[in-house]
C-alpha positions in Angstrom: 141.1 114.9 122.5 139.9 113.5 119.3 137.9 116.3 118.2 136.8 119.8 119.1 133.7 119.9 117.2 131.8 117.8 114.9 131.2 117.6 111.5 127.7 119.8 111.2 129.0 122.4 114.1 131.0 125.1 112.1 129.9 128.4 111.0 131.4 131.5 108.9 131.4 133.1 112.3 133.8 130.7 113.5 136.5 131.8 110.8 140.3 131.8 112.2 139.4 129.6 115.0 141.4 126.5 114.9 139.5 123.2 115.7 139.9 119.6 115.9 138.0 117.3 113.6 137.0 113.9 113.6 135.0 111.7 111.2 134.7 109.0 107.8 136.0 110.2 104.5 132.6 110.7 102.3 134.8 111.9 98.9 138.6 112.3 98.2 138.8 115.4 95.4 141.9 115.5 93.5 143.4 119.2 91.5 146.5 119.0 90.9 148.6 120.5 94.0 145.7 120.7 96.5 143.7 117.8 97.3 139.8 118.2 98.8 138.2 116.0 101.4 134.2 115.4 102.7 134.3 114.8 106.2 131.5 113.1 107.6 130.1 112.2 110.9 126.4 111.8 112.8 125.9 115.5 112.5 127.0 116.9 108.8 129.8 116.7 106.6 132.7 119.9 106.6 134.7 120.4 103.8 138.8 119.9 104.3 141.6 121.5 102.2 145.3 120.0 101.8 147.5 121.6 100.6 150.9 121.9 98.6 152.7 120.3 101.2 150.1 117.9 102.8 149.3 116.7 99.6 152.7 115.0 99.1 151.9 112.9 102.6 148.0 112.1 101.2 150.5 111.3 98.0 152.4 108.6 100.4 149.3 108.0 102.5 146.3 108.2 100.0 142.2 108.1 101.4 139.8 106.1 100.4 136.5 106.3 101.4 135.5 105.4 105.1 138.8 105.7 106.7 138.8 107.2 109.9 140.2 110.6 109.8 141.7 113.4 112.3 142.3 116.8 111.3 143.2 120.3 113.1 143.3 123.0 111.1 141.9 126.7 110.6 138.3 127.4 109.8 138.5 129.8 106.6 135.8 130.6 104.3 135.4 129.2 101.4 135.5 130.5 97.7 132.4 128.5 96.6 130.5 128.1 99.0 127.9 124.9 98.9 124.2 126.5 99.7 123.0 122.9 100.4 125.1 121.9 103.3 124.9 123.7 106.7 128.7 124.2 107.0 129.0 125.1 102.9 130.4 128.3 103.9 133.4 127.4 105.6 136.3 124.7 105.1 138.9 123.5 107.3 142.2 124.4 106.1 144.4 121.3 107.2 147.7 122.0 109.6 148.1 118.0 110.5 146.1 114.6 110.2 146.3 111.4 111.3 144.7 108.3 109.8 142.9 106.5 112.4 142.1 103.5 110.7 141.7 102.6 107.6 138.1 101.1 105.5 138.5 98.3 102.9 136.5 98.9 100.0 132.5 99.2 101.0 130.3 97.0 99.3 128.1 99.6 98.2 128.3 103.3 98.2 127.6 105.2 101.9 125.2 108.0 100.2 121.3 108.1 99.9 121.3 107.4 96.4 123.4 104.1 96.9 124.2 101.7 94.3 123.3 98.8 96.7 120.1 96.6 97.0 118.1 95.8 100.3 119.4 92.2 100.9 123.3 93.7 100.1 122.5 96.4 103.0 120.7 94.2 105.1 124.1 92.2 105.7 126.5 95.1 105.9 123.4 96.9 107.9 126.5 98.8 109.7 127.5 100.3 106.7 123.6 101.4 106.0 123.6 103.1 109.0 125.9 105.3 108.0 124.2 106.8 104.9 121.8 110.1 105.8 118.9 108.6 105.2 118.7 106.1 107.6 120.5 108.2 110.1 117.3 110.6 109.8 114.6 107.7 109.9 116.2 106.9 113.1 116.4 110.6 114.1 112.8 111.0 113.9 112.4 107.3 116.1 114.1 108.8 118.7 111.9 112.5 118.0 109.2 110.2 119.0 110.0 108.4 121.3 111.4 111.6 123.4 107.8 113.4 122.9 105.7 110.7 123.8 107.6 110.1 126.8 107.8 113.7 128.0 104.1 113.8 127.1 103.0 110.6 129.2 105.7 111.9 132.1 104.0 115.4 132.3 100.1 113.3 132.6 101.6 111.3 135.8 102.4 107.8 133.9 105.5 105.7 135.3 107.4 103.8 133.2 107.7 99.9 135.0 109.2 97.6 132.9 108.0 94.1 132.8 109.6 90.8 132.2 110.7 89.1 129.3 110.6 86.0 129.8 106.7 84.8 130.6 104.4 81.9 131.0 103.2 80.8 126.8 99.3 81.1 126.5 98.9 81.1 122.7 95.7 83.0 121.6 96.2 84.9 118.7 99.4 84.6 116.8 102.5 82.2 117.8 104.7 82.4 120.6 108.5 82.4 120.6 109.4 80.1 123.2 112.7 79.6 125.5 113.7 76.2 127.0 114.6 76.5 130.7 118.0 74.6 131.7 117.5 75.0 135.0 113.8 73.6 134.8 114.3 70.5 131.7 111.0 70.0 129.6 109.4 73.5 130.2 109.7 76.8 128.6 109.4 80.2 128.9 107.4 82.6 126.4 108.8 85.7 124.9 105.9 88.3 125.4 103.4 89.0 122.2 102.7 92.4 124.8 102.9 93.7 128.3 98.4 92.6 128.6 98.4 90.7 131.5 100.9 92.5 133.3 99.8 96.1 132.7 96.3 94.9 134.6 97.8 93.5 137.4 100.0 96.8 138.0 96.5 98.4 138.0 95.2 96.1 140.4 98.9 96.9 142.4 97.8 100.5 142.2 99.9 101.6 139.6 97.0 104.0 138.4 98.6 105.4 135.2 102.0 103.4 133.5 103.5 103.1 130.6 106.4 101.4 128.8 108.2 101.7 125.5 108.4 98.5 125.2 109.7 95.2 123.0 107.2 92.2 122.1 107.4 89.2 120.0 105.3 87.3 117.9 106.5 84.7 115.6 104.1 85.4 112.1 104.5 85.6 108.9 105.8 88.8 107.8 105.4 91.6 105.6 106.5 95.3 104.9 104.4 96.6 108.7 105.2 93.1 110.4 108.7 92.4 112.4 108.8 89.4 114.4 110.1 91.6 117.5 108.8 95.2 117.3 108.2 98.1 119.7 104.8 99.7 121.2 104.6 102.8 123.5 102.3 100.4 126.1 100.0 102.3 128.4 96.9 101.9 130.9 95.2 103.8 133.4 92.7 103.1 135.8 89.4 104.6 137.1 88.7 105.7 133.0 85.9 105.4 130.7 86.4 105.0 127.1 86.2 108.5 126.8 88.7 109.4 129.0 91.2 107.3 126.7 90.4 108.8 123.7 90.8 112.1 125.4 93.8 111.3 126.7 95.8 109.5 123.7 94.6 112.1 121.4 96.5 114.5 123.5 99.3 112.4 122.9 98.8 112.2 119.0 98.9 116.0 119.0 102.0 116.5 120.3 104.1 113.9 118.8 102.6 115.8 115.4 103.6 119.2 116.7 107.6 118.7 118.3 108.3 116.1 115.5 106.6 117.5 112.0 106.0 120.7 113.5 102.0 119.9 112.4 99.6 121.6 115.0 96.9 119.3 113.9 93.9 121.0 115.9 90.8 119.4 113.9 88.6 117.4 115.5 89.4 113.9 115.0 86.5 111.6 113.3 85.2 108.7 114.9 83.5 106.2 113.1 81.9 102.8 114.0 83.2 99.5 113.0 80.1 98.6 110.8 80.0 101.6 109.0 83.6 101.1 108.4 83.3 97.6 107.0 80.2 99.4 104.9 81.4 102.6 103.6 85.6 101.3 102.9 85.1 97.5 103.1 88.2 97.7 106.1 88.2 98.6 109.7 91.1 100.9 109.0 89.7 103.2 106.2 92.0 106.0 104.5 89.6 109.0 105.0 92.2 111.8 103.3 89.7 111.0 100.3 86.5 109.8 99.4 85.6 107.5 97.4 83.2 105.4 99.6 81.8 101.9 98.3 78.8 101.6 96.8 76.7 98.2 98.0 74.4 97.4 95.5 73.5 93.9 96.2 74.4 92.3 99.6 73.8 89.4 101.9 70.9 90.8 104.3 72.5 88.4 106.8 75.7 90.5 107.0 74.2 94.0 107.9 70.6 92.8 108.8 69.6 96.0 109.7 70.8 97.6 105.8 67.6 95.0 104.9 67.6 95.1 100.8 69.6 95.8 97.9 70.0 99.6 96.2 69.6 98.2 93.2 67.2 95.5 91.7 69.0 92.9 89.9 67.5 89.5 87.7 68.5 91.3 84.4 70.3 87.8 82.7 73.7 89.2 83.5 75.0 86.4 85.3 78.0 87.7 86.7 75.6 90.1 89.0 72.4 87.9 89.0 74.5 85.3 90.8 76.8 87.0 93.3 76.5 87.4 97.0 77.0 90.6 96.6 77.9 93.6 94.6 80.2 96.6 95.2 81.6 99.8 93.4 83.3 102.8 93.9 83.1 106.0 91.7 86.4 107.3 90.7 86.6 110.3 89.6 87.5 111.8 86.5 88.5 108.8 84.9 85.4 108.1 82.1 88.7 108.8 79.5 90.4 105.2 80.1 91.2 103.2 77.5 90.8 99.7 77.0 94.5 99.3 77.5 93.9 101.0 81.6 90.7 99.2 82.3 92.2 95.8 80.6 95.3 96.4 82.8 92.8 97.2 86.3 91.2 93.8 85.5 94.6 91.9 85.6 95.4 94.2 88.7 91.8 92.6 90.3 92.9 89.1 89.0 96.1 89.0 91.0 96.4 86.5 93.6 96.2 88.3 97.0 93.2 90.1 95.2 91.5 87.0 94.2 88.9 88.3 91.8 87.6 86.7 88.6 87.3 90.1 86.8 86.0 93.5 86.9 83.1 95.3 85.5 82.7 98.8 84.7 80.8 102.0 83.7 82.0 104.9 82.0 80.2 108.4 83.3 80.8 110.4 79.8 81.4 113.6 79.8 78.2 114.5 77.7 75.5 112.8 80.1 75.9 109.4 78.3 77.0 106.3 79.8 79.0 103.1 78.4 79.8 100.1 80.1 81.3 96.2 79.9 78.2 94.9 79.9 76.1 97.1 78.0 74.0 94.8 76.6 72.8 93.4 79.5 71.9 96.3 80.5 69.8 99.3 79.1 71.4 102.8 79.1 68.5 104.3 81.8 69.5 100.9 84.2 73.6 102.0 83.8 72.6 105.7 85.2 70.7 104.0 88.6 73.6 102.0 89.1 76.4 104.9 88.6 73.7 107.0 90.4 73.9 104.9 93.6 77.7 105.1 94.0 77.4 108.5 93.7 79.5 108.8 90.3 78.8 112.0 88.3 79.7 112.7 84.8 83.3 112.0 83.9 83.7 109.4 86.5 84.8 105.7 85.8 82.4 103.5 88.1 84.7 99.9 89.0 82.3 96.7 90.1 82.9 93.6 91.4 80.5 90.6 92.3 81.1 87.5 94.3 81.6 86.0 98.0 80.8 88.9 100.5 84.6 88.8 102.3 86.3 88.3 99.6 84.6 91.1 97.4 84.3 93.5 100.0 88.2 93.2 100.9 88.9 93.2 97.1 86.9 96.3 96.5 88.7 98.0 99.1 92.1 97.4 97.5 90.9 98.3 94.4 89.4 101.4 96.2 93.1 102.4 97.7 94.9 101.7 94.8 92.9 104.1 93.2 93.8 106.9 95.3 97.4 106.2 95.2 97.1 106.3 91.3 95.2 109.3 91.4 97.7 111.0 93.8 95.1 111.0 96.5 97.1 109.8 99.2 99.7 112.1 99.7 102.4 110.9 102.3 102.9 114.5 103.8 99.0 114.4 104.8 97.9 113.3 107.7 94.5 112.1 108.9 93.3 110.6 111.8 90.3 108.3 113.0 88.9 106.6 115.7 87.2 103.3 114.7 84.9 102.2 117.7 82.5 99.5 118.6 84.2 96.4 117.0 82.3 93.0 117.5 83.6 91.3 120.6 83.9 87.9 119.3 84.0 86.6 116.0 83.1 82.7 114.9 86.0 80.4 113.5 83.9 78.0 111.0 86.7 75.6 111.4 86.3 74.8 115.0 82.7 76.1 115.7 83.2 78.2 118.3 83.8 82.4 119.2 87.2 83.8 119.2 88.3 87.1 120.8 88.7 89.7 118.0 90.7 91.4 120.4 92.0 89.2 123.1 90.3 87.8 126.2 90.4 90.2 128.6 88.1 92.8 126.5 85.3 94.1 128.3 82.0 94.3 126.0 80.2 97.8 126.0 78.1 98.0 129.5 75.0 97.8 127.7 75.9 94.4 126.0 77.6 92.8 129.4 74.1 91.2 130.7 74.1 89.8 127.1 77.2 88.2 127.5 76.1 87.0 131.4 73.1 85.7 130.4 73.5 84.0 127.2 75.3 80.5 126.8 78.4 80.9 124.0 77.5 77.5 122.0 76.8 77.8 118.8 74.4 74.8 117.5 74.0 74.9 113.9 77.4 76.5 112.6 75.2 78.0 109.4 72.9 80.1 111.9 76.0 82.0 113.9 75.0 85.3 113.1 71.8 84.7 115.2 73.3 84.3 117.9 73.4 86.9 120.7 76.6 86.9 121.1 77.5 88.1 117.1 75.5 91.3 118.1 78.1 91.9 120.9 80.5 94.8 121.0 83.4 95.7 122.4 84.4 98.5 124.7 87.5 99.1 122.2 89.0 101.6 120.1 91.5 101.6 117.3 93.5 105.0 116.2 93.9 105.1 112.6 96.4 107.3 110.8 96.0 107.4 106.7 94.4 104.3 106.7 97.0 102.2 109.2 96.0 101.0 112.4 98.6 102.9 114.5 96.9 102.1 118.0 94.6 100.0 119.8 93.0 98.9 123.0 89.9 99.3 125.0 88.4 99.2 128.5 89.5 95.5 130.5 87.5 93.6 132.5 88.1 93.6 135.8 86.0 90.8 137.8 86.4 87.6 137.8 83.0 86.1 136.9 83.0 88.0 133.6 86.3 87.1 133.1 85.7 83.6 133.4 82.7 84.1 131.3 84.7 85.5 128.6 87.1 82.1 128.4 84.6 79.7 128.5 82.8 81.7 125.6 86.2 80.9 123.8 86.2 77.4 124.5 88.5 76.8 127.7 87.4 74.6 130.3 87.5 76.2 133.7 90.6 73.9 134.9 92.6 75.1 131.2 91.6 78.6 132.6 93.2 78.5 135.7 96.4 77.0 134.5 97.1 79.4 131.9 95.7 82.6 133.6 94.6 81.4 137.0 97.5 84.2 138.3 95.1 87.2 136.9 92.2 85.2 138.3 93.2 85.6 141.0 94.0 88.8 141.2 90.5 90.2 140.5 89.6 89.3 143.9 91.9 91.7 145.4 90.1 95.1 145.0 91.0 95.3 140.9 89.9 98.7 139.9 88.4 99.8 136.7 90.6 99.9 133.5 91.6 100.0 130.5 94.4 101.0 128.0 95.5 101.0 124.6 99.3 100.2 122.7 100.7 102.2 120.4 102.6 100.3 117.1 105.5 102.4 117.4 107.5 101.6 114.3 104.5 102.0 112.2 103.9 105.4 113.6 107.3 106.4 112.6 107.2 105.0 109.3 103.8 106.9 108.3 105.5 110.0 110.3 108.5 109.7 108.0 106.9 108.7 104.7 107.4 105.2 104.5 105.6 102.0 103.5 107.6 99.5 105.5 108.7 99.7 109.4 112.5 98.0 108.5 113.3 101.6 107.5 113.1 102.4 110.7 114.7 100.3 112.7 118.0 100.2 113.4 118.4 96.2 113.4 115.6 94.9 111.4 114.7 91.0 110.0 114.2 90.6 106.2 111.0 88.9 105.4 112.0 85.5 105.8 112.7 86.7 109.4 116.3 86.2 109.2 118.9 88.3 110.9 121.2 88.3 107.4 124.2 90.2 109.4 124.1 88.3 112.1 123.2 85.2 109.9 120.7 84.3 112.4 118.8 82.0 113.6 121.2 79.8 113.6 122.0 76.0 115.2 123.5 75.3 117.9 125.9 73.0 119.5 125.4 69.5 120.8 126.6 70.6 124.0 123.6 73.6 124.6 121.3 70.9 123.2 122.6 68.5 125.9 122.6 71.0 128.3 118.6 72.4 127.5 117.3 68.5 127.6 116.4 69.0 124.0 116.5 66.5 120.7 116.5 67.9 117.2 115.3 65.5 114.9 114.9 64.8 111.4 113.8 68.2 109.6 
């Protein structure tokens, strides 16, 4: 027997008792006759004494950090005790050891404060796993993964796993595909989710599954992307969209109750995508503050029925006068910048993935008065309607930008979050959560004058929009006139769960028969012979008796990283890519021989 107990197990109550120990070296602590060793495993680290005598083998035999150690010894309490570990009371006194094997030197140092950077860990990632802090990110992956399966057992949901290796029908992002030896020339597609096959277990009869499952897509990536990540899948059948929400907020709850003891009982806020867009210029909006965009001059042609501007422009201030639109948000308590903090928020604005040519601003003063960037543009009476329609009140900084609607309105809501982080208003041990409903069905690619799914294809519109979508042919004409088309004014029978301004879940209601499903692809541009080849199999199962659906997917890894206080998802996974998508352990992808080249029918050429 290797050991007895572990590392975290031993209490003062346990004193005399002689046990077994087994674990990595963490610290070797030298004074003079007696020599002091941190044992560490999975579950804590216990404190080991050598003495007189042992200490002349150690002498022979030194430690070094990470060997693999075995102990038996005494449990005996210790003289000063450690309040900050578990087992601080107690220490092993050591009878025998033997060294189990032995560590060269690690690159870096196994502790949370480590000496080593993220590429340096990345390659010795089983060294990383070994320090406390990862071992608890991945704690609290499996603290979720254990509630929301309990959670989705206990509502009747089976877990069915699904296969891995698919037919590729590109739609949204890239597929990773897999040539077939034993079929040369064709290939197999790693799944970008479980869509197509979740429906047709509902058309099986497979009323309520679920799956914690794996998917692919091959993107770019960032701190939330992986190209392989993990969603806790689901679908039922026989719902409404109400009895989704219901039912996945049931699962939110609990996850927040057994895994940050939260009992998170208020009501959750839904919200509709255009009022979304309007209020936080993104369709996942950070509601734990306020801070909602002002729109003082906009494009009626955007939000037709928000029909004319707040604020009445033509005042020789070109910067305004000629913009699409304008936008602001009121930050509060902030009239006090300097020029130094508002020079340094116009760089920030300027930066590349903003993509703004500056920033304007008006300072709220304490004393009723009011200063601004462009003051003399503008009259001291014309700065107090502006800061009074974005709701900015004395001491408050207001920040404007003007130009192209997209561009301006995602810019403002970057500036808008960055902001609130600055301010300390987004607090990582605060939770709040949102639904975001009634998304546009389709929206228009410029480039190829036609609709795309904003979710995918098989996204039922809302029943009172699904006669629209019947009765309405899905060209375009003049690409300039596409928001007067019938089919921009679509929505979607889908819902996104947002958590602290993160998507963390999304799905909707399916269709189910086949003439609106056929309707739905030729609206995105497939001929009805390129819709049978690439989904003629789900075709054809909607003339079987399919049922009434619908479902949602849960990003798992980004619910874990927002449970556990993190901006990126590698933190919490055991394995992860860096962002080049590079395996730098493994040192993979890699080539491969002329022989599995050979044998797969395939030619690499010139790169």
């Amino acid at each position: 027997m290797y050991r007895t107990h572990t590392c975290g197990e031993l209490r003062i109550s346990q004193t005399g008792n002689q046990v077994t120990l087994a674990g990595w070296v963490q610290t070797v602590r030298k004074f003079g006759a007696i020599t002091f060793v941190d044992l560490r495993d999975r579950y804590g680290i216990t404190q080991l004494l050598f003495g007189e005598e042992l200490n002349k083998l150690l002498e022979e035999n030194p430690l070094g950090r990470e060997y693999v150690l075995q102990v038996t010894g005494v449990v005996t309490e210790r003289s000063n005790k450690n309040p900050q570990l578990p087992t601080g009371d107690i220490e092993i006194t050591v009878k025998e050891f033997s060294i189990l094997n032995k560590s060269v030197t690690p690159p870096f140092t196994i502790q949370d404060d480590t000496d080593g950077g993220e590429d340096l860990r990345m390659k010795y990632r089983y060294l990383d796993l070994r320090r406390n802090a990862v071992k608890k990110n991945l704690e609290l992956r499996y603290a979720v993964n254990r509630s929301a399966r309990n959670y989705l057992h206990e509502k009747g949901f089976m877990d069915i796993e699904t296969p891995f290796l698919i037919k590729s029908t590109p739609e949204g992002a890239r597929d990773f595909v897999v040539p077939s030896r034993m079929n040369p020339g064709e290939f197999y597609a790693l799944p970008q989710s479980p869509q197509t096959f979740k429906q047709l277990l509902m058309v099986s009869g497979y009323d309520r599954y679920y799956q914690v499952v794996r998917c692919f897509r091959d993107e770019d990536l960032r701190a939330d992307r992986q190209p392989e990540f993990t969603q806790i899948d689901c679908e039922m059948c026989f719902v409404e969209q109400e009895d989704i929400l219901e039912m996945f907020e049931g699962l939110i709850r609990q996850i927040f109750k057994e895994v940050k003891g939260i009992d998170y009982t208020a009501a959750i806020e839904r919200m509709s995508w255009e009022d979304a867009m309007w209020q936080y210029g993104n369709d996942k909006p950070d509601i734990r503050f306020g801070m909602k965009i002002a729109n003082l001059k906009f494009p009626g042609y955007v939000f037709p029925e928000k029909s004319a501007p707040l604020v009445s422009w033509h005042s020789g201030f070109k910067v305004f006068d000629d913009a699409e639109t304008v936008v602001a948000v009121a930050v509060p308590g902030c009239s006090e910048y300097s020029r130094k903090q508002t020079d340094e928020l116009t760089d920030w604005v300027k930066r590349p993935q903003i993509g703004m040519l500056g920033l304007a601003f008006i300072k709220c003063l304490p004393d009723g008065s009011f200063k601004s960037s462009f003051d003399k543009f503008f009259p001291e009476d014309k700065l107090k309607v502006i800061a009074d329609a974005a709701n900015a009140k004395a001491g408050d900084l207001v920040l404007i930008l003007a130009g192209p609607e997209e561009r301006t309105r995602k810019a403002i809501s970057e500036l808008r979050l960055e902001m609130g982080k600055r301010l300390g208003l987004r607090k990582a041990d605060e939770f709040k959560l949102l639904w975001v409903l009634d998304f546009p069905l389709f929206e228009y690619d410029a480039e190829e004058n036609r609709w795309v799914a904003r979710h995918h294809p098989f996204t039922s519109p809302r029943p009172d929009d699904i006669q629209t979508m019947i009765g309405q042919s899905p060209v375009i004409g003049n690409a300039d006139k596409y928001l007067e088309h019938p089919y921009a004014r679509i929505k979607a029978n889908a819902y996104d769960m947002v958590l602290n301004g993160n998507e963390i879940g999304g799905g909707s209601i399916r269709i189910y028969q086949r003439n609106l499903q056929e309707k739905m692809f030729a609206a995105l541009g497939m001929s009805p012979e390129e819709a049978l080849r690439k989904f003629g199999f789900l075709l054809g199962a909607f003339e079987y008796g399919a049922p009434p659906h619908g479902g949602i997917a849960f990003g798992f890894d980004r619910l874990c990283a927002i449970l556990g206080g993190s901006e990126s998802i590698r933190d919490f996974i055991a394995f992860p890519k860096n962002n080049s998508g590079r395996d730098v352990m493994l040192d993979a992808p890699s080539a491969i021989d002329a022989k599995q080249l050979e044998e797969l029918g395939l030619v690499i050429g010139d790169l």
